[in-house]
N, C-alpha and C positions, 0 to 999 in steps of 0.2 A: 346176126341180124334177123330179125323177123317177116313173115310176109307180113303179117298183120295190117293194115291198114286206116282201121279204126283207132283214131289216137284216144276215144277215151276207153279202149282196151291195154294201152300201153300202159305199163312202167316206169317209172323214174329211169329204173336202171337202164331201161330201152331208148331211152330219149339222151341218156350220156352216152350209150355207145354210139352216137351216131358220129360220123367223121366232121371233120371241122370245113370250113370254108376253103375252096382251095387258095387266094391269098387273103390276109388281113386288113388289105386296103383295097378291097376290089368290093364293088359294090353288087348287093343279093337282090333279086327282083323276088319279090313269095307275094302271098296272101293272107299273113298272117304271121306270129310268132308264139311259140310255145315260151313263157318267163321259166327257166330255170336258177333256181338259189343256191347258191354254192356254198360253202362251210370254210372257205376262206377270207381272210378278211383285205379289203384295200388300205389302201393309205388313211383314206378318209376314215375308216374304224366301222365304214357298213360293211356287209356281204357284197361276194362279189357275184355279179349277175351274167349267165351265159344264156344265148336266146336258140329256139329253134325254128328255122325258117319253112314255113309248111307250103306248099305247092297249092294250085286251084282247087280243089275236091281234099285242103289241110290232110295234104299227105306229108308228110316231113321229109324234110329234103337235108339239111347239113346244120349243125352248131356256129354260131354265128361270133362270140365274144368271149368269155370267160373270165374278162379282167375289169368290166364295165360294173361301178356302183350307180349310175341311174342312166336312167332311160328318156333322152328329149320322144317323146310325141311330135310330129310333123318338125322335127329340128332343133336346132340349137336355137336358132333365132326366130322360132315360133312366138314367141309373144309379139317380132313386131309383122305377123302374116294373117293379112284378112281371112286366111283359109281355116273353115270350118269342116272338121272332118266328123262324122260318125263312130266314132271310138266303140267298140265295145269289148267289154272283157267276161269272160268265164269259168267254170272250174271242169276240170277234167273227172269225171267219174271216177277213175283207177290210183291216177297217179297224184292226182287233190292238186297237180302246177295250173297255172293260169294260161287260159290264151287269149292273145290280144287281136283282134282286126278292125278292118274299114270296115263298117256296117252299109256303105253306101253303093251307090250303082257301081263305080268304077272305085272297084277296092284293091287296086293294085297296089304294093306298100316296095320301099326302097331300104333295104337296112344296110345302113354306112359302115364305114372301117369300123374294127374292132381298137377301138379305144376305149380308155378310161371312162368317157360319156357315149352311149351308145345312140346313135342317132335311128328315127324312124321316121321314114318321111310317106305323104300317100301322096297317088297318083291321082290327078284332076281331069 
């Protein structure tokens, strides 16, 4: 593992070695998520999706999924939630993955069990 710090110094390869969550249904408090694409396929016939949870100053912290083909934004049952979040996403210089956060004052994000549909929820 590296000290590196700078996620868009990272590697792909640096952001898979990172260790997983320590259980699958225990819920991640970050600031953010690194989208990583995996080269296997789900049921559904898309890629399957493993995210990286980044700490306050998107320092990466743990692998969050690896068997997830989408991603709810603020939930499953966001479309029936008046909450308006700040989404924003980007691309990493090094590694060309995506990251995603709250662009808003209080960008605190909640990523749910690692299932099939990957939940992300922000904090109000």
């Amino acid at each position: 593992m590296t000290k590196e710090t700078d996620i868009n110094k990272w590697t792909r390869s640096m952001f898979e070695a990172l260790p997983e969550r320590p259980s699958w249904n225990e819920d991640v408090e970050c600031y953010g998520i690194v989208i990583l694409p995996s080269r296997r396929l789900h049921d559904s016939g898309y890629r399957m999706l493993d995210f990286i949870a980044l700490g306050e100053k998107s320092t990466p912290i743990c692998r969050l999924s690896g068997c997830s083909d989408v991603i709810h934004l603020d939930g499953i049952s966001a479309m029936l939630s008046t909450r308006k979040t700040a989404w924003n996403i980007d691309c990493l210089k090094k590694s060309g993955l995506l990251r995603l956060w709250n662009g808003s004052k209080n960008r605190k994000l909640t990523a749910k069990a690692a299932l099939s549909s990957f939940e992300l929820t922000s904090h109000e």
